[in-house]
C-alpha positions in Angstrom: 96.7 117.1 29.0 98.4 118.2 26.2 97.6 118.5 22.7 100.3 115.7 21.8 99.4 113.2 24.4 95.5 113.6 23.0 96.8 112.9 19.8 99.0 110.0 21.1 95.8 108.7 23.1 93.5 108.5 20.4 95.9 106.6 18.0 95.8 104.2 20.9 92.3 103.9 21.5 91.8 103.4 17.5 94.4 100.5 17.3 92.5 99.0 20.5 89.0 99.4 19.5 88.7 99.4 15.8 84.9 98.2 14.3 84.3 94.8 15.0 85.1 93.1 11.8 88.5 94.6 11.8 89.0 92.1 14.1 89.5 89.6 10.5 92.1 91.5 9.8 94.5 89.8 12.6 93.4 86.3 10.9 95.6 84.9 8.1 92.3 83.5 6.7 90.1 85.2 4.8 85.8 85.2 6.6 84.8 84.0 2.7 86.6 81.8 0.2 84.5 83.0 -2.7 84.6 86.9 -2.7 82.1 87.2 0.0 79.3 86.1 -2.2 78.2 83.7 0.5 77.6 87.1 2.5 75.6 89.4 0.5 77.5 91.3 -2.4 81.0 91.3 -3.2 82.5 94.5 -2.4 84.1 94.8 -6.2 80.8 94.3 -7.8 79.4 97.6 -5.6 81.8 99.0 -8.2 81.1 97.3 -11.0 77.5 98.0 -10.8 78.0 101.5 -10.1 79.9 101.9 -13.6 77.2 99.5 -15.7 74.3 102.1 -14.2 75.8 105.1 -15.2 76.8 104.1 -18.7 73.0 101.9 -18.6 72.4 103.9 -22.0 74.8 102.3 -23.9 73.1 99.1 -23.8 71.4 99.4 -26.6 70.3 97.7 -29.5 72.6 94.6 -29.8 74.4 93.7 -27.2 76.8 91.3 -26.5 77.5 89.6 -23.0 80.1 87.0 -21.1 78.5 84.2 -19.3 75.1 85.5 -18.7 73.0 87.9 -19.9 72.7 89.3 -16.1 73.9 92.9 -16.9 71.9 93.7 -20.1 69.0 92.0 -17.9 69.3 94.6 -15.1 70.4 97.7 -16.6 69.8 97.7 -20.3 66.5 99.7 -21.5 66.4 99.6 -25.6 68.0 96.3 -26.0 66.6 94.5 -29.7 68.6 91.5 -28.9 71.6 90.2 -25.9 73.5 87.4 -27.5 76.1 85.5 -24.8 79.8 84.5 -25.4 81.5 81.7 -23.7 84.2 79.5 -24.5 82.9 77.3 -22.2 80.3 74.6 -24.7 78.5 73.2 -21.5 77.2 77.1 -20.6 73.3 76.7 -22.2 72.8 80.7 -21.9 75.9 80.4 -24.6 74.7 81.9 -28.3 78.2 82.6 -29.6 80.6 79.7 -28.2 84.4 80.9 -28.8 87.8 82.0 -27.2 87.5 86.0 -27.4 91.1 85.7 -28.7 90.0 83.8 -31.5 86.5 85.1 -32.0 87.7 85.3 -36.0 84.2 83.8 -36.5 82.2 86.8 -35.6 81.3 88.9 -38.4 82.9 92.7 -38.4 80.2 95.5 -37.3 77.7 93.3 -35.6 77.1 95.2 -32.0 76.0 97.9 -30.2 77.6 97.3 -27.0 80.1 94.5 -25.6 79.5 94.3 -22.1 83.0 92.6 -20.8 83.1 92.2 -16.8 85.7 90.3 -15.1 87.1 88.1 -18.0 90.1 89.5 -19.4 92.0 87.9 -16.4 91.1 84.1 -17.2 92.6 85.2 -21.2 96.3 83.9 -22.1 96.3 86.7 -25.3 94.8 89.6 -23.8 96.0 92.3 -26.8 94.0 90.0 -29.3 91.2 89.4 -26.9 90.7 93.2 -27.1 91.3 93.9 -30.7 88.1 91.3 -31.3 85.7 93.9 -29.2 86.5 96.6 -31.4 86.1 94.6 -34.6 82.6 93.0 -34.0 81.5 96.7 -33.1 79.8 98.9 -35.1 80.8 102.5 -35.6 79.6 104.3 -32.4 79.4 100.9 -30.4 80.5 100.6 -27.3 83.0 98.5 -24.7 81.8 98.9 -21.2 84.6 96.6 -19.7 86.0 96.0 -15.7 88.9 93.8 -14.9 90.2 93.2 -11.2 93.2 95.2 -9.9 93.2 94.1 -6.3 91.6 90.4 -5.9 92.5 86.8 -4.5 92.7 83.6 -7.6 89.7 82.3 -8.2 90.2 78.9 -6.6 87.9 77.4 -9.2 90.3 78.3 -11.7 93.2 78.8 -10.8 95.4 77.5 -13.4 93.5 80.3 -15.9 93.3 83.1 -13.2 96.5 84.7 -15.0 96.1 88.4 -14.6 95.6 91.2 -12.6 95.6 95.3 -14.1 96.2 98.7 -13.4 94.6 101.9 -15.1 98.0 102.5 -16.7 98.3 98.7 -17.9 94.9 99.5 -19.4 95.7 102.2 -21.1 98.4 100.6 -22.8 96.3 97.8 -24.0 94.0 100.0 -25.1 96.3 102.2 -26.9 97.6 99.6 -28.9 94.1 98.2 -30.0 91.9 101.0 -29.7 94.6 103.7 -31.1 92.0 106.5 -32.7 88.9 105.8 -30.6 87.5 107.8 -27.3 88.6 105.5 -24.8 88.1 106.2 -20.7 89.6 104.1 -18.3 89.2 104.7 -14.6 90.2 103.0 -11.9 88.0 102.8 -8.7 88.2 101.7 -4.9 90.6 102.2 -1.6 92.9 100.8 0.6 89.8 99.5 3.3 88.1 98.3 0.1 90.6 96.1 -0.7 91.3 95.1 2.1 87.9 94.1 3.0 87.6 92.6 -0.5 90.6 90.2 0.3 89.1 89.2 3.2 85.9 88.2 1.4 83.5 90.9 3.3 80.3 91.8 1.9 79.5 95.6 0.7 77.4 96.3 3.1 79.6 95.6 5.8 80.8 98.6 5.1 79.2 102.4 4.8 78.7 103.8 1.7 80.8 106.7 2.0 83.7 104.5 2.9 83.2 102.6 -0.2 82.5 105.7 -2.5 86.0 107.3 -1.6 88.6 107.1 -4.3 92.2 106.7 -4.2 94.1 106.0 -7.3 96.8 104.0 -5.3 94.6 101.5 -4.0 92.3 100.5 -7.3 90.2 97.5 -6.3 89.1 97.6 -10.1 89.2 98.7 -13.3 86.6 99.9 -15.6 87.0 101.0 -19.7 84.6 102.5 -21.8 86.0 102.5 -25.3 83.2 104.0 -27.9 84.2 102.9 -31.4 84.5 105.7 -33.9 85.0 104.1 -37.1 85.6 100.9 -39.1 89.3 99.7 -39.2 
């Protein structure tokens, strides 16, 4: 046999027996309608968590949350106080209730660290929603933010699911509201990822290594740290 009909052979026997829940990807339904929560994880918060752990430090003092106080909870360790921002009034975890693109009401220099997951996407004014993070910051506070890249609308919400980003879209926000401060963003996940993501699978439906490789044309999402270096 030669070496080209091996080659030939084992493309074959990968298109006919791929890991079982490949299988999904032959379905023009997705296996979960809500991220694969119902499943264990979602595979985008494997990233998400991943980012929030290594920059766990930054959590300090006052911080600042959407929604929930879930992230400060689990990876903060010299928090003084979490406060939580929704523009949603009925949300009884709320401390601060306001539109992050009209957050005028927060005073200037107030927090530590903003920790912004997954909400830039639902905000019609994103440019002012991010110039509101940088005000209420002290000097050597900290964004840790992650919007989605690669992701279904959130059928909950779908007439204010209005976004999705790149790292160089990013970059450009940032540049405009963040001009002289350190500012990293990176963008994180790959094409079986994503896929798997759209299909609503849960992280652990797939190995580790497959989810830890990188590449930069398949980002499933997007993570900034912006460190504030002085008042504007």
């Amino acid at each position: 046999m030669t070496g080209s009909v091996r080659v030939m052979l084992r493309r074959r026997l990968r298109r006919v027996l791929p890991p079982a829940w490949l299988r999904t990807m032959r379905s023009t339904r997705p296996v979960s309608d809500s991220w694969g929560a119902d499943r264990g994880r979602p595979i985008d918060r494997f990233y998400i968590e991943r980012f929030l752990a290594a920059h766990a430090l930054d959590m300090r003092g006052r911080v600042l949350e959407v929604g929930d106080a879930r992230y400060a909870t689990q990876f903060g360790q010299s928090c003084l106080k979490v406060d939580v921002l929704d523009v949603d009034r009925e949300n009884p975890r709320a401390t601060i209730v306001t539109d992050l693109a009209e957050a005028a009401t927060i005073p200037d220099d107030t927090f530590d660290c903003f920790i912004l997951i997954q909400t830039l996407q639902y905000v019609s004014r994103v440019e002012e929603a991010l110039a509101h993070p940088r005000r209420i910051l002290k000097p050597g506070g900290v964004l840790l933010a992650t919007v989605p890249s690669i992701s279904q609308l959130d059928g909950r919400r779908v007439d204010r699911d209005l976004w999705r980003f790149t790292p160089q879209s990013c970059s450009l926000l940032l540049a405009r509201s963040w001009p002289t401060d350190d500012v990293r963003v990176t963008g994180h996940g790959n094409v079986l990822a994503a896929t798997a993501f759209l299909y609503g699978l849960a992280d652990d439906e797939l190995s580790p290594k497959a989810l830890e490789v990188e590449d930069a044309r398949y980002p499933l999402i997007v993570c900034v740290r912006a460190v504030k270096q002085s008042a504007p």
